[in-house]
C-alpha positions as CSV (number, residue, x, y, z in Angstrom):
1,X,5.8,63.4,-18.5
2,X,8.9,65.7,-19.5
3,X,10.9,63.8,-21.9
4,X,14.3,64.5,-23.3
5,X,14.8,66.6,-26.2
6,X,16.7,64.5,-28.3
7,X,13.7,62.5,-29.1
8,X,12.3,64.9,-31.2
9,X,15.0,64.3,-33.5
10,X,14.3,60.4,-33.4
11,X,11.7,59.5,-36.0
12,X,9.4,56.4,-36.1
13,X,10.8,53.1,-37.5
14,X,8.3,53.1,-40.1
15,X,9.6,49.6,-41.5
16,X,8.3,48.1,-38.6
17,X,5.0,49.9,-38.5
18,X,4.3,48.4,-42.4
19,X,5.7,45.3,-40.6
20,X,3.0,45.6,-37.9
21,X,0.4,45.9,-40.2
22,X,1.6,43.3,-42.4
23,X,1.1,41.0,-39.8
24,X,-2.4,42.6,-38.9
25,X,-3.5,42.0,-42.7
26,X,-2.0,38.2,-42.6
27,X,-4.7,37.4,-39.6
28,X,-7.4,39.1,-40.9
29,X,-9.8,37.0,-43.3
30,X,-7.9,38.3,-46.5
31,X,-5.2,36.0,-45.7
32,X,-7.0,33.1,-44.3
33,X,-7.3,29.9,-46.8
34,X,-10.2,28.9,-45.1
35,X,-12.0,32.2,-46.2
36,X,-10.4,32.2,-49.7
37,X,-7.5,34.7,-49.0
38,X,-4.1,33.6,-49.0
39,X,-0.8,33.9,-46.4
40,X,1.4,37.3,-47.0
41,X,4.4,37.0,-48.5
42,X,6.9,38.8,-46.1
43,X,9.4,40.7,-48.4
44,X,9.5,43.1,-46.4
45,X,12.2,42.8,-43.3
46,X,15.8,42.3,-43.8
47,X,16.5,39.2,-42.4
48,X,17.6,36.2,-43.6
49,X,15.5,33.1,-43.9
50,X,18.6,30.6,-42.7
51,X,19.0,30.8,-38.9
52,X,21.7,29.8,-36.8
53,X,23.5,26.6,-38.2
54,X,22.8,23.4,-35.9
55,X,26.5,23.6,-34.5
56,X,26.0,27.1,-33.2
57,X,22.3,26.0,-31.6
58,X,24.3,22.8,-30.1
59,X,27.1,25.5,-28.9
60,X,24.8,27.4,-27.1
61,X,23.0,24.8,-25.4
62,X,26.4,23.7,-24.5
63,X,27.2,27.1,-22.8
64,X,24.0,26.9,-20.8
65,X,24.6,23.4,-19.8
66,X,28.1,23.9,-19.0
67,X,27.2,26.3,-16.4
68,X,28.9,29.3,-18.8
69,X,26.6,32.1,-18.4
70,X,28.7,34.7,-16.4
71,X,30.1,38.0,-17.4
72,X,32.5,38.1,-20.2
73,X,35.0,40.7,-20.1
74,X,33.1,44.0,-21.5
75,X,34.5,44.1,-24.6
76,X,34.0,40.5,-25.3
77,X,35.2,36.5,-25.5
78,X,38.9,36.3,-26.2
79,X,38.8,33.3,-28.2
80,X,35.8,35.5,-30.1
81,X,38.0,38.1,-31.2
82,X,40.3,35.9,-31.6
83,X,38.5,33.9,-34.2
84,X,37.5,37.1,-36.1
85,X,41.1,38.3,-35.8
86,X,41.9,34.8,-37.7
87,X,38.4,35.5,-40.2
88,X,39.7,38.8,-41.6
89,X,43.1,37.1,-42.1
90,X,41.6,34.0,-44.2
91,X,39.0,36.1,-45.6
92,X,39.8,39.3,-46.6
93,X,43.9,38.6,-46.4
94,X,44.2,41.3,-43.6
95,X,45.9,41.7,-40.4
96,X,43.6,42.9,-37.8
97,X,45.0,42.8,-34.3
98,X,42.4,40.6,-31.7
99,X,43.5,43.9,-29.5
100,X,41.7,45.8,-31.4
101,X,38.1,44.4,-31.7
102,X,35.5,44.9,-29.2
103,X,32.5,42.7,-29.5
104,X,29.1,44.1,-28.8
105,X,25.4,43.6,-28.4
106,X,25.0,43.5,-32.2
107,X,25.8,46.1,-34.5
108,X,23.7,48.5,-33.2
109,X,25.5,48.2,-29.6
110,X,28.2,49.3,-31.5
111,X,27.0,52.0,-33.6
112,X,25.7,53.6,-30.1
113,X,28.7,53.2,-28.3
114,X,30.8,54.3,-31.1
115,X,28.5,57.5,-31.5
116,X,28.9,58.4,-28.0
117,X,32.1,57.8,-28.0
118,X,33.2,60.6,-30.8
119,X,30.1,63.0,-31.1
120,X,29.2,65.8,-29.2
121,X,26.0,68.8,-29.7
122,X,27.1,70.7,-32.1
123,X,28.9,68.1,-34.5
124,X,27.7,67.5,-37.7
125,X,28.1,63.8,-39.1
126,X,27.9,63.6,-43.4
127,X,26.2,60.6,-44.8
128,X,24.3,59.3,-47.5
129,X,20.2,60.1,-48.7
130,X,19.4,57.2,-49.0
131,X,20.5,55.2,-45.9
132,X,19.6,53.1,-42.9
133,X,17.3,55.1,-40.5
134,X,18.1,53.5,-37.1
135,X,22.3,54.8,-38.1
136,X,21.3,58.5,-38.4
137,X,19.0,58.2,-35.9
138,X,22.3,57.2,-33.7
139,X,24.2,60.0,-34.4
140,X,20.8,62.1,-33.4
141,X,20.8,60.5,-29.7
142,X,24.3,61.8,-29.3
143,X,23.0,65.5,-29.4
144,X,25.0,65.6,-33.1
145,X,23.3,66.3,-36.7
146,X,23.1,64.0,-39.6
147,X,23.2,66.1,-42.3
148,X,22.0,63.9,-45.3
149,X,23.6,64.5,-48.8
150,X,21.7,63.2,-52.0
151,X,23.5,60.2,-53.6
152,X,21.4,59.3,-56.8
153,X,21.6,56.4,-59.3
154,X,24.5,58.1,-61.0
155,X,26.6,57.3,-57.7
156,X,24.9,53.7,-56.6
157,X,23.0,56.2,-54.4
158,X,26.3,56.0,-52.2
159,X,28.7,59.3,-51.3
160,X,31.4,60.8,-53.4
161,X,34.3,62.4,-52.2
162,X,33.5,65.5,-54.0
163,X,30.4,65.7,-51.8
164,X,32.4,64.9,-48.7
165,X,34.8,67.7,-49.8
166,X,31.8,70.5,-50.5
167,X,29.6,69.7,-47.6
168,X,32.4,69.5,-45.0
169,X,32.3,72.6,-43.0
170,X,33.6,73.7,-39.7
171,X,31.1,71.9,-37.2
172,X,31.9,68.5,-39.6
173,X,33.1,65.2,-37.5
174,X,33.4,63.0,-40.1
175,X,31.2,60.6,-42.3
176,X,29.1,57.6,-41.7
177,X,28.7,54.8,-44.6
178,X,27.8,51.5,-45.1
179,X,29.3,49.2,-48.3
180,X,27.3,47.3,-49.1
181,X,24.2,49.7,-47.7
182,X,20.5,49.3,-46.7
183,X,18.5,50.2,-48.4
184,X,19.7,49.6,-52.2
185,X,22.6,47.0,-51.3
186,X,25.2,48.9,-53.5
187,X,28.8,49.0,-52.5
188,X,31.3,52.2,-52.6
189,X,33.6,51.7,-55.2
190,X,36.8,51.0,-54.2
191,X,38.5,54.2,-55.5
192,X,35.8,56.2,-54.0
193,X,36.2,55.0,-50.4
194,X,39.4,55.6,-50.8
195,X,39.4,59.0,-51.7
196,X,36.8,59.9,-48.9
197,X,39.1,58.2,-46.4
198,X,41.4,60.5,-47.5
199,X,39.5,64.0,-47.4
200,X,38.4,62.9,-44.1
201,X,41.4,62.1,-42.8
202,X,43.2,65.0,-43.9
203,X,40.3,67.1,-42.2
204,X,41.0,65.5,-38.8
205,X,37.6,63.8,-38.9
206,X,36.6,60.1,-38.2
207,X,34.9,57.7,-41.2
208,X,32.7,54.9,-39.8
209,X,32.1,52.3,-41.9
210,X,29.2,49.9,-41.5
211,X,30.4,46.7,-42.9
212,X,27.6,44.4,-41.3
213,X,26.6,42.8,-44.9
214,X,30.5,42.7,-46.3
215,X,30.1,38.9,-46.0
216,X,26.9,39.0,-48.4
217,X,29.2,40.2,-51.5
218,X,28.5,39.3,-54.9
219,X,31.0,41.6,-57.4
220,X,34.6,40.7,-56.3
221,X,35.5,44.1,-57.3
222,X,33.4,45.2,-54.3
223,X,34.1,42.6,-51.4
224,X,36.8,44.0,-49.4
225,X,36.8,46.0,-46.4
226,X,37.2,49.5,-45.8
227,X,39.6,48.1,-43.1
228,X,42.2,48.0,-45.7
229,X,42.3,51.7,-45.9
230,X,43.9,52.5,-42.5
231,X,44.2,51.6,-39.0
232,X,41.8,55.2,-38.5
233,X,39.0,53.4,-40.2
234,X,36.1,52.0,-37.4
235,X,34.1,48.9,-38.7
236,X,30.9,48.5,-37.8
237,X,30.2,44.9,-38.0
238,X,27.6,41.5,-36.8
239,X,26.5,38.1,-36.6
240,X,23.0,38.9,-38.0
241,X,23.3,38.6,-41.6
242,X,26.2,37.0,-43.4
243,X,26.0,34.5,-39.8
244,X,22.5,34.0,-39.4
245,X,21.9,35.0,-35.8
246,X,20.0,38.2,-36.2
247,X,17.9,37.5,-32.9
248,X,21.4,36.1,-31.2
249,X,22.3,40.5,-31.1
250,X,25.7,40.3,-31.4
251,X,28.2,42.0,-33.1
252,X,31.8,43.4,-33.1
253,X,33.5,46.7,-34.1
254,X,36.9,47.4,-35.3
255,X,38.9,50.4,-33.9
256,X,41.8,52.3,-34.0
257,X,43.6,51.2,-30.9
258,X,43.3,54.8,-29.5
259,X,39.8,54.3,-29.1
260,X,39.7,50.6,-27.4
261,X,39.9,51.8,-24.0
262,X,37.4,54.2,-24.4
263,X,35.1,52.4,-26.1
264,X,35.7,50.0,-23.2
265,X,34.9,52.1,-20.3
266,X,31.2,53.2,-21.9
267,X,30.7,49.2,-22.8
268,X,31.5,48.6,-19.1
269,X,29.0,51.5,-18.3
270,X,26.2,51.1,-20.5
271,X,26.0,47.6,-21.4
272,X,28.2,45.2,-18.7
273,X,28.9,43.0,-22.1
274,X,27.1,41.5,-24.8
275,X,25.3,38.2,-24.0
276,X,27.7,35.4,-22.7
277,X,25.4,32.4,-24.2
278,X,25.5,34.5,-28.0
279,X,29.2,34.8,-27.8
280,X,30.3,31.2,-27.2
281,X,27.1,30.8,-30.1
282,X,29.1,32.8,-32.1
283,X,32.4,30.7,-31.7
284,X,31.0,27.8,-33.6
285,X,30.8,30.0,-37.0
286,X,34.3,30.1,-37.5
287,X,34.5,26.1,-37.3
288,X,35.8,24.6,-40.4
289,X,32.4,22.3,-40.9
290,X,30.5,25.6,-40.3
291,X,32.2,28.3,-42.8
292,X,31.5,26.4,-45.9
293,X,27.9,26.6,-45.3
294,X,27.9,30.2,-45.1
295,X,29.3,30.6,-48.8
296,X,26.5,28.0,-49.8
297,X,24.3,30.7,-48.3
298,X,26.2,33.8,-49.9
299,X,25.4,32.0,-53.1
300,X,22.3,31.3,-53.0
301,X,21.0,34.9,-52.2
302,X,23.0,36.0,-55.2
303,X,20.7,33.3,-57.1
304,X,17.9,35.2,-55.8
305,X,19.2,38.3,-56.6
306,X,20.1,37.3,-60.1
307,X,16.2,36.3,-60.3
308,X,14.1,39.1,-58.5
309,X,16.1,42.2,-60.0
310,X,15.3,41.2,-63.9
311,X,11.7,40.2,-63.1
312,X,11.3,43.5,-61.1
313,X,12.4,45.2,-64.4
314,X,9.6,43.2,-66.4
315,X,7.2,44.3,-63.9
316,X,7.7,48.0,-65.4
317,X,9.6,48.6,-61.2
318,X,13.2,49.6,-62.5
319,X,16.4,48.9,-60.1
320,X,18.5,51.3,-61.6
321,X,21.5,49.9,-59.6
322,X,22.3,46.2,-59.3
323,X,23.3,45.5,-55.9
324,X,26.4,43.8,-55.3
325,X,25.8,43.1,-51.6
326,X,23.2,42.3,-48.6
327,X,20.1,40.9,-50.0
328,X,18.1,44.4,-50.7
329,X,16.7,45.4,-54.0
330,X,15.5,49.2,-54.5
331,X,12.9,49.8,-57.2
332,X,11.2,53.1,-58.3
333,X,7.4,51.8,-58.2
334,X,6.6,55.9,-59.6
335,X,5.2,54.3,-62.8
336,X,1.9,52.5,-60.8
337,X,2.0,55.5,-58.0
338,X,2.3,58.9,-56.5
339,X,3.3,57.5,-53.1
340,X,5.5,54.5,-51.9
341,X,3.6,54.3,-49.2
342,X,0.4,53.9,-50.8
343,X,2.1,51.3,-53.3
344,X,3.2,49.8,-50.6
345,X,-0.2,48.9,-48.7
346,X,-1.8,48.5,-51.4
347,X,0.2,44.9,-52.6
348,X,-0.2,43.7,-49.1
349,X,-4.3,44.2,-49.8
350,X,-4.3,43.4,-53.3
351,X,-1.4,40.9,-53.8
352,X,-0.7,40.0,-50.3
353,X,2.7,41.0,-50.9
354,X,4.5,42.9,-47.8
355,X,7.4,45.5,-49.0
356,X,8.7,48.4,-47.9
357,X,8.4,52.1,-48.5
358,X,11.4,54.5,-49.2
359,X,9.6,56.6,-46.3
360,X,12.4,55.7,-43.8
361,X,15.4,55.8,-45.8
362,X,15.9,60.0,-46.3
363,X,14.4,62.9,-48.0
364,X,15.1,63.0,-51.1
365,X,12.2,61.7,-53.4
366,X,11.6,58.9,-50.9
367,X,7.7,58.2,-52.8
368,X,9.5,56.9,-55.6
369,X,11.3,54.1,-53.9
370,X,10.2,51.0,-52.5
371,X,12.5,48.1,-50.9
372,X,12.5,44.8,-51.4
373,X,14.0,42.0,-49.1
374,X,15.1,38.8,-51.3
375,X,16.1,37.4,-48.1
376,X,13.3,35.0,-48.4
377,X,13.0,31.6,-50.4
378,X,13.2,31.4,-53.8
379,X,9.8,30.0,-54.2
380,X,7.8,32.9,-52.0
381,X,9.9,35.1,-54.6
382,X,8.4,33.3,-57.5
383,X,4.8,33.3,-55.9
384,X,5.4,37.3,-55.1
385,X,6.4,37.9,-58.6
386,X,3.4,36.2,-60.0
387,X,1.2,37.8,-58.0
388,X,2.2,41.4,-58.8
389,X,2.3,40.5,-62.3
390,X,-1.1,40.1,-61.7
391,X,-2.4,43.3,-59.8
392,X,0.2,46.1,-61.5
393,X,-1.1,46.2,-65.7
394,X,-4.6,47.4,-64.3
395,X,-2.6,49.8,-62.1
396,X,0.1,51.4,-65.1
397,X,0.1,54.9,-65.2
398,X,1.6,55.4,-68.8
């Protein structure tokens, strides 16, 4: 069979093939009790180990009991966008118009509809090395080029404007970030996005801004929105991670109100709407019972970062940047191995630990980094931590 071009721009997801065999490894008789293995210790995938709170289960089952399962309007619930108009008031003190968000079928709903929206063959769209896979791999199905820029350490592995300024060029549509970012769950500082906004905007291009761990902010310095920066800016947003409802897909972007109606018509097109039952779900976050427990959660994975980055640094695995967001940490393991990769597979055979190799996240020395979800519980970090302490001294390559 023929199949499309574009695709040959379109990678694997290689996080989910280490996830696959992962899970391969956990059934086999090196991680059975009964044969003297022990379970894996998923560190691994980036999603959080609270799920939906019990009012947003009891909403949903409402909605399906109620009889509310029809169409919503394509670009989402009313009362939804009103709720998150209401969120970025009490919660980051600004003034978004309901009029102006469209929810989606999660973030990545958005990203696509957003990228088809604005790019075209022949566009080139700047963004970070490293970064998220599947948000490059976005711009790639819209016939447009990601052209990846190096963002080291010295930069929290994020964009400068000075980049954005010497690798803008005539075919350049604009940038794509995300603050805080996967995989290293540093932030852009605030004077930075600013400037880039700026270049950009005095270029005629767009900035898209993927804001879907914003919630998961650690460093007040750090948690605000790029929102703040202009009308022009689009927000990329979801219910997945500071919410809880990654399997719910869900999510909402924020747009100029140029682009509304034709963001609309491709929703209308491509998707109908995002699922009725996950949007009334989604209304019971912002209830005032509900919100608290979110900030309980915000707090506790900043107790889990405050624990896994230091005892990642003992292990001889330096995090040269401390993230200030999401729940990511991203260590150079260069010191126990040529490869990531390898490193990687070889803690799910000898330590039963699963983690995830830089492989997916750019091109720029990609075997030195690995990726570590602390989206799990405290105590599988402890028992991971323990358990590499005990494989890595035999493996040190001083």
């Amino acid at each position: 069979m023929k199949l499309a071009g574009r695709l040959d721009h379109i990678e694997p997801f290689y996080v989910m093939e280490c996830s696959k065999a992962a899970q391969e490894m956990d059934a086999s008789a090196l991680c059975d009790p009964a044969q003297g293995g022990r379970p894996m210790i998923y560190l691994n995938v980036g999603e959080p180990d609270f799920s939906a709170p019990l009012a947003v289960q009891r909403a949903a089952q409402a909605c399906i009991e109620s009889g509310r399962t029809q169409y919503t309007p394509a670009i989402g619930l009313p009362a939804l966008r009103q709720a998150l108009s209401r969120w970025y008031r009490s919660h980051f003190d600004l003034d978004i118009e309901p009029e102006r968000i469209v929810i989606t079928a999660g973030a990545s709903g958005g990203l696509q509809l957003v990228c088809q929206a604005l790019f075209e063959r022949g566009d080139e769209v700047l963004m970070p090395d490293p970064c998220y896979p599947c948000n490059r791999h976005f711009v790639a199905a819209a016939d447009a080029h990601p052209v990846l820029l190096r963002a080291g350490a010295e930069q929290r592995f994020q964009l400068s404007n000075a980049q954005v300024q010497q690798a803008w060029g005539p075919a350049t549509r604009g940038v794509l970030l995300a603050s805080p970012s996967n995989p290293t769950g540093t932030s852009i500082a605030p004077e930075e996005m600013r400037a880039i906004i700026e270049t950009v905007r005095a270029r005629g291009g767009v900035t898209i801004v993927d804001e879907i761990y914003l919630g998961l902010s650690y460093e007040e310095r750090f948690a605000h929105s790029a929102l703040a920066l202009g009308d022009d800016v689009i927000s990329v947003n979801s219910f997945s991670k500071y919410f809880g409802m990654t399997g719910w897909r869900v999510g909402w972007l924020v747009l100029p109100p140029e682009l509304v109606a034709p963001i609309e018509k491709l929703a209308q097109n491509l998707f109908i709407c995002a699922s009725t039952v996950a949007q009334n779900a989604a209304l019971a976050c912002f209830e005032p019972t509900v919100l608290p427990e979110y900030e309980h959660r915000r707090r506790e994975f900043r107790a889990r970062r405050d624990y896994i980055v230091p005892a990642l640094q003992a292990l001889g695995l330096p995090v040269p940047v401390m993230p200030d967001g999401a729940f990511f940490a991203w260590f150079d393991c260069s010191a126990f191995a040529d490869s990531s990769w390898d490193f990687c597979f070889d803690m799910m055979r000898e330590a039963q630990v699963a983690l995830t190799p830089g492989r997916d996240f750019g091109q720029h020395e990609t075997q030195r980094w690995v990726r570590l979800s602390f989206a799990s519980s405290m105590p599988d970090l402890q028992e991971a931590v323990q358990r590499l302490a005990r494989v890595l001294p035999a493996r040190h390559r001083a």
